[in-house]
TORTI-597976 format. One record per residue (C-alpha): residue number from 1; residue in one letter; chain; y, x, z. Coordinates in steps of 0.001 Angstrom, whole numbers. Each point is the difference from the previous one (the first is absolute). Layout:
<rs>
R  resi  resn  chain       py       px       pz
R   NUM     A      A        Y        X        Z
...
</rs>
This chain:
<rs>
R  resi  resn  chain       py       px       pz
R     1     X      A    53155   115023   194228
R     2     X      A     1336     2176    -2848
R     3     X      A    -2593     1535    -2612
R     4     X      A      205     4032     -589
R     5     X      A      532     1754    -2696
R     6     X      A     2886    -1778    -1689
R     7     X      A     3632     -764     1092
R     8     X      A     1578    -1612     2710
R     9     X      A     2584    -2552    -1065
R    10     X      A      723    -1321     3596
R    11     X      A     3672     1413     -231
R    12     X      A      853    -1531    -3415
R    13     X      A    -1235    -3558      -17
R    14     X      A     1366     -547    -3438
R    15     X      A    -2038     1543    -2968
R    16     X      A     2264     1558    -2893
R    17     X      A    -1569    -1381    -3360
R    18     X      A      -13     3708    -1616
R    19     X      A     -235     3175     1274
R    20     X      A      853     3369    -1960
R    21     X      A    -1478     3447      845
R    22     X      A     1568     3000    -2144
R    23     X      A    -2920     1838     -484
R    24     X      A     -346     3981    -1401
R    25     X      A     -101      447    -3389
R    26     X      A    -2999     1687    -1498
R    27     X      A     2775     1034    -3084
R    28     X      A     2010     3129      958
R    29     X      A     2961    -1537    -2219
R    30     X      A     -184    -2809     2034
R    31     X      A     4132     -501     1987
R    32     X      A      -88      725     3451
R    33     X      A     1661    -2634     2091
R    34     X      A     2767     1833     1878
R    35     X      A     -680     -209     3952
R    36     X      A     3454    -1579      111
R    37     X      A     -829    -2897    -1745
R    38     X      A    -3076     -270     1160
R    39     X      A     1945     -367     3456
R    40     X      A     2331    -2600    -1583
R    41     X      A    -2693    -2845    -1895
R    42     X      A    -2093      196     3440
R    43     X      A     3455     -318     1713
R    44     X      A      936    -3074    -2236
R    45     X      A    -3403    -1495       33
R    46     X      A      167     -193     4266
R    47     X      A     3569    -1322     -382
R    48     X      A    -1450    -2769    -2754
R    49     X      A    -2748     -745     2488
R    50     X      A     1958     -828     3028
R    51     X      A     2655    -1954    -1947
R    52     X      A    -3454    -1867    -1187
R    53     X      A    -1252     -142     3544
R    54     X      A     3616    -1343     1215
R    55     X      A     -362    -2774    -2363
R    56     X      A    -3153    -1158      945
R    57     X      A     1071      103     3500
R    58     X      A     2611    -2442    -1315
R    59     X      A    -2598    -2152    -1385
R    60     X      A    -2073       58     2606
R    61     X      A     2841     -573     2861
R    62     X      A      508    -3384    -1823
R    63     X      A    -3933    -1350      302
R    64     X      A    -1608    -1898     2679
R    65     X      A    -1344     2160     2803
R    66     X      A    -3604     -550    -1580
R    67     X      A    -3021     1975     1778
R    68     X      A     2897     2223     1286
R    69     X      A      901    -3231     2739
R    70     X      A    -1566      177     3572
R    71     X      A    -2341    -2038      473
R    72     X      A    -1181      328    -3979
R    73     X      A     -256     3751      988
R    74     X      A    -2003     -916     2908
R    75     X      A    -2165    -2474    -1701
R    76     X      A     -510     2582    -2851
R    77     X      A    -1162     2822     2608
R    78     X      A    -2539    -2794     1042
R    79     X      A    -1360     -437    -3161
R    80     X      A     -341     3670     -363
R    81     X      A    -1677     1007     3082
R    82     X      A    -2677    -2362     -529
R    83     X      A     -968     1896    -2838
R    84     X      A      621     3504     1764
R    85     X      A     -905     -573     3006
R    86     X      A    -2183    -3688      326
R    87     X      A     2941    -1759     2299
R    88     X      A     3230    -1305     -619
R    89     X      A     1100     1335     2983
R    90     X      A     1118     2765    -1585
R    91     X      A     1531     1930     3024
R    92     X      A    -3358     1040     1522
R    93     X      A     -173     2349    -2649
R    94     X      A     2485     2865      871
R    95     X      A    -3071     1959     1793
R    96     X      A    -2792     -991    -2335
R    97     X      A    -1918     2816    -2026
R    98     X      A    -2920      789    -1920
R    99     X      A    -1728     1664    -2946
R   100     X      A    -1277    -2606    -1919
R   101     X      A    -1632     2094    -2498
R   102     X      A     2042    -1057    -2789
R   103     X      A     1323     3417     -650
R   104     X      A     3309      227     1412
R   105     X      A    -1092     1549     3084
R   106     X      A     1103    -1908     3593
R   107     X      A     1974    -3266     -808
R   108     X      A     2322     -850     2923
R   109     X      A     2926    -2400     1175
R   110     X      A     1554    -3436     -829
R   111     X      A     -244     1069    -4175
R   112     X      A    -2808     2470     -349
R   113     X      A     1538     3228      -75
R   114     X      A    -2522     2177    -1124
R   115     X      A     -604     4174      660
R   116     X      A     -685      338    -3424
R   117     X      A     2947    -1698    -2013
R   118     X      A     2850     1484     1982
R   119     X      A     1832    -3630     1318
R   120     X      A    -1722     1396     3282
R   121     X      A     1137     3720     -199
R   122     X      A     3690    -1409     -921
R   123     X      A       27    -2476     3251
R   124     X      A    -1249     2707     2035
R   125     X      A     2595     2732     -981
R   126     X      A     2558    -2731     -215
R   127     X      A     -357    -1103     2829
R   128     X      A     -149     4032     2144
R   129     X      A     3063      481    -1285
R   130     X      A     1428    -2231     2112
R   131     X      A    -2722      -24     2674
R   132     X      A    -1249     3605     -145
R   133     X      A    -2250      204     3163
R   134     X      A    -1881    -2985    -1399
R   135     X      A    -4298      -98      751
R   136     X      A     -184      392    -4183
R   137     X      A     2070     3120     -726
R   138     X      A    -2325     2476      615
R   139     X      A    -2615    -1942    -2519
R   140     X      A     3278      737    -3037
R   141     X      A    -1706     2880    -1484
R   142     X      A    -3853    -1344      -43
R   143     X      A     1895    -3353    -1338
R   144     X      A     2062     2331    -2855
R   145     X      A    -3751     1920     -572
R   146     X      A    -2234    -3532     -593
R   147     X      A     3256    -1824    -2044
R   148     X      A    -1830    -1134    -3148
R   149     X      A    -3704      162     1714
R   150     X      A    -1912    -2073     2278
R   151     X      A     -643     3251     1895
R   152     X      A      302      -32     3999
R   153     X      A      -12     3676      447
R   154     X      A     2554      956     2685
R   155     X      A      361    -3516     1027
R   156     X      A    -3903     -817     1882
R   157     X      A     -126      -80     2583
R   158     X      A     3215    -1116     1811
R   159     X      A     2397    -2085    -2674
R   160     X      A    -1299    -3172      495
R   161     X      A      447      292     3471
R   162     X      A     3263     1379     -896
R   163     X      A     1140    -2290    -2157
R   164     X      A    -1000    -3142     2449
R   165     X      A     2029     1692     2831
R   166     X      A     2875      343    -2164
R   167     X      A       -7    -3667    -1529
R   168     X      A      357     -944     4153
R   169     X      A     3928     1181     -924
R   170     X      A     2584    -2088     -858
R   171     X      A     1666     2315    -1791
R   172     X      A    -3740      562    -2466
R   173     X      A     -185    -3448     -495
R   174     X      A     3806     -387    -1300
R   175     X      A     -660     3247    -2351
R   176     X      A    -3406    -1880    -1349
R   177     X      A     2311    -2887     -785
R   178     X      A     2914     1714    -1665
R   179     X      A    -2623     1757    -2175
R   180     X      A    -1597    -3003     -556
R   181     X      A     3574    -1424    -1527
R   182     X      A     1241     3503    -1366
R   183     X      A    -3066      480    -2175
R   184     X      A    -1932    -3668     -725
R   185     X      A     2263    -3033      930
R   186     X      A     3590      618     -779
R   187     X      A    -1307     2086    -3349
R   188     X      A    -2395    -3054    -1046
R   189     X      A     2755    -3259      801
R   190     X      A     2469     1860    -1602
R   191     X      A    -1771      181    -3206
R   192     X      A    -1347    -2975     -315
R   193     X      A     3560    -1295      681
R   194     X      A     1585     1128    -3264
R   195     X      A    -3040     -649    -1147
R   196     X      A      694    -3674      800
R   197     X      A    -2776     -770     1908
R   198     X      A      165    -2214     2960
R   199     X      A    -1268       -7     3563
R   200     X      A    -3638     -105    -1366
R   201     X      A      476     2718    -2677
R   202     X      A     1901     2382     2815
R   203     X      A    -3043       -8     1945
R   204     X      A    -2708      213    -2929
R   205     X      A     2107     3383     -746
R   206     X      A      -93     1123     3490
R   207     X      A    -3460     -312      803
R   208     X      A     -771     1679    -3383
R   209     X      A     2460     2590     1015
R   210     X      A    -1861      197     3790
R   211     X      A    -3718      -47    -2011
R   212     X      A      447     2345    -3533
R   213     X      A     2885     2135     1498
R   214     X      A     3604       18    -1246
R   215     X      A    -1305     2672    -2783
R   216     X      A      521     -183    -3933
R   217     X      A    -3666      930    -1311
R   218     X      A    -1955    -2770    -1561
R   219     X      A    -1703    -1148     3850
R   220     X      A     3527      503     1841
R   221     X      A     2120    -3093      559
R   222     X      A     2530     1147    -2451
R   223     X      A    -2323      790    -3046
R   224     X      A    -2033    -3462      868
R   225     X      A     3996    -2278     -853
R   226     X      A      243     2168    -2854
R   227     X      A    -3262    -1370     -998
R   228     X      A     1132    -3510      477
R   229     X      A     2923      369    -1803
R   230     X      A    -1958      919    -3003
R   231     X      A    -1009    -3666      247
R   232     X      A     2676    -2118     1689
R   233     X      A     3446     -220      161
R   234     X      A     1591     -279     3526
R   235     X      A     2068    -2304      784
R   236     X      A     2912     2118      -95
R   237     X      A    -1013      218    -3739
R   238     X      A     -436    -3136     -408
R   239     X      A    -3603     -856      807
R   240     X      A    -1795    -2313     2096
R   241     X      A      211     1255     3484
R   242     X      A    -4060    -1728      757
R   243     X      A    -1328     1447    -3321
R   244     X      A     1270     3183      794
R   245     X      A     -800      354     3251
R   246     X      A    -3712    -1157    -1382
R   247     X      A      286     2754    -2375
R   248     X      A      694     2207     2873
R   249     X      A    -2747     -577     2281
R   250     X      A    -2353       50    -3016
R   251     X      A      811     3562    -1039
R   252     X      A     -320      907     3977
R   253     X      A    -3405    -1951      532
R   254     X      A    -1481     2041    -3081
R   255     X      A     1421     3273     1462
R   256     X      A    -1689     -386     3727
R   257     X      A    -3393    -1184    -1906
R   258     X      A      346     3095    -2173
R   259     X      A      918     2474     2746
R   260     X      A    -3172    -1740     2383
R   261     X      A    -2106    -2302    -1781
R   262     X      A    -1198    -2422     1802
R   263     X      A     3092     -123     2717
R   264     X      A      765    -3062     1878
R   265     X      A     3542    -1087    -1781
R   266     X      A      781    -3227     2334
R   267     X      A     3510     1350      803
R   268     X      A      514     -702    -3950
R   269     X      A    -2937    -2926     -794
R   270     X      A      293    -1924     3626
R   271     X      A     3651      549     1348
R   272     X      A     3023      756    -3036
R   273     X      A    -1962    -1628    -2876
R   274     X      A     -505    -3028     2465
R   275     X      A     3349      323      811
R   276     X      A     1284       75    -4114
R   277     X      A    -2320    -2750     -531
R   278     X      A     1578    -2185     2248
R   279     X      A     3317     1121    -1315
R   280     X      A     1360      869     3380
R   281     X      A     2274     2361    -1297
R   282     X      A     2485     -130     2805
R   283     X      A    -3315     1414     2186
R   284     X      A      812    -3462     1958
R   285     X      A    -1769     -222     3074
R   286     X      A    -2842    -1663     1281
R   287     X      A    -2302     2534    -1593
R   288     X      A    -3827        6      -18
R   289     X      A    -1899     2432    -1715
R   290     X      A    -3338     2420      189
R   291     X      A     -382     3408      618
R   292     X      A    -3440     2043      -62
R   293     X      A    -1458    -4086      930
R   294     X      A     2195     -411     2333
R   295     X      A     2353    -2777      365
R   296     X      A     4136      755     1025
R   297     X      A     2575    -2652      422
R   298     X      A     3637      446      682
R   299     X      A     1707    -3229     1479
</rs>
């Protein structure tokens, strides 16, 4: 359910603290940078990211499973799909689709890929490269024209019906899923892991992640924890791991209200705040909570 116009982070889960663009200058004295070294300081900076990234791995290798264990992964795709899709039974999903006017065109699968922020062009040609005689490869250059509208020219009148034959596939429904992990989950619970967050906080970053998009503006999932960390510490910095994660869904509450006044919040106000305010932070089961006015329980 990524948001266009601004950059896809789904690759690198971990957001450098300052970035550096060398930019023209409008002084004709001004020293060129030779292309040579140019090559060299972006060469270093990749090698200083992946030692980085190698360490965290470290770090990460040595936590508790978290979100990341099976049936806290199963529980957590529960609590999503009954915001996505009004069921915790989350596998009925792989054929669903519909415009629901919201702007990003047809919203479709187990997460919401939508035609117009590109997590549904990227599963599509993802996936025909390995499955090329697929129902949905002959919809990839409508999908590449509509990326970044809620257009449906070139895909009315026969994608739906498409894309419902196609989620009949095994082999659709395991490329929804490894989307799902490659771009929301594995992204969201590692972050919130050297973050320091628990079970709890892994899954208030993922559904953020599934809702805002994994994007850096001020709405995206990564520009909303920038927020919060303008007013909380983590508790890898030391903080309070419950006043943080308040902090968070605070900042995200007043984004959704911004974005659509008047929108129903209970995945925020009637599931993870209930949850916080318990102080489940292990996201220990049983678990009651609403949805839309709807009541969900998890044994």
């Amino acid at each position: 359910m990524r948001r266009p116009g601004v950059l896809l982070l789904a690759a690198v889960p971990v957001i450098a603290t300052g970035v550096y663009f060398v930019l023209p200058s409008d002084s004709a004295d001004a020293p060129v940078t030779p292309p040579a070294a140019t090559a060299q300081s972006r060469a270093d900076a990749k090698d200083r990211a992946e030692k980085e990234r190698e360490a965290d791995d470290e770090l990460i290798a040595d936590l508790p499973a978290g979100l990341a264990a099976e049936a806290k992964k199963e529980l957590a795709q529960r609590l999503v799909s009954s915001a996505e899709n009004s069921t915790t039974e989350w596998r009925t999903a792989y054929g669903t689709i519909e415009d629901p006017g919201e702007g990003d065109g047809y919203t479709a699968g187990i997460i919401g890929f939508c035609t117009g922020t590109h997590d549904l062009l990227t599963l599509v040609e993802r996936y025909t490269e390995d499955h090329p005689d697929n129902a949905l490869a002959t919809y990839l250059p409508a999908l590449r024209e509509v990326d970044g509208t809620d257009s449906h020219e070139g895909l009315d009148p026969g994608f739906t019906a498409a894309w419902r034959a196609e989620a009949e596939v095994p082999a659709f429904r395991e490329a929804q899923e490894e989307e799902r992990d490659r771009v929301y989950f594995e992204p969201a619970v590692r972050l919130a892991k050297l973050d320091g967050l628990g079970t709890l906080g892994q899954f208030v970053y993922y559904d953020a992640m599934v809702f805002h998009g994994p994007d850096t503006d001020a709405e995206g999932f990564y520009g909303l924890r920038e927020q919060a960390l303008r007013e909380a510490e983590t508790p890898g910095q030391g903080g309070s791991e419950k006043a943080f994660l308040k902090t968070f869904l605070d900042v995200r509450r007043a984004a959704m209200e911004a974005k659509r006044p008047g929108i129903d919040a209970s995945r925020i106000d009637t599931a993870q705040r209930r949850f916080l305010q318990a102080g489940n932070l292990d996201l220990a089961t049983p678990l009651v909570w609403e949805m839309y006015g709807d009541t969900y329980k998890v044994p």
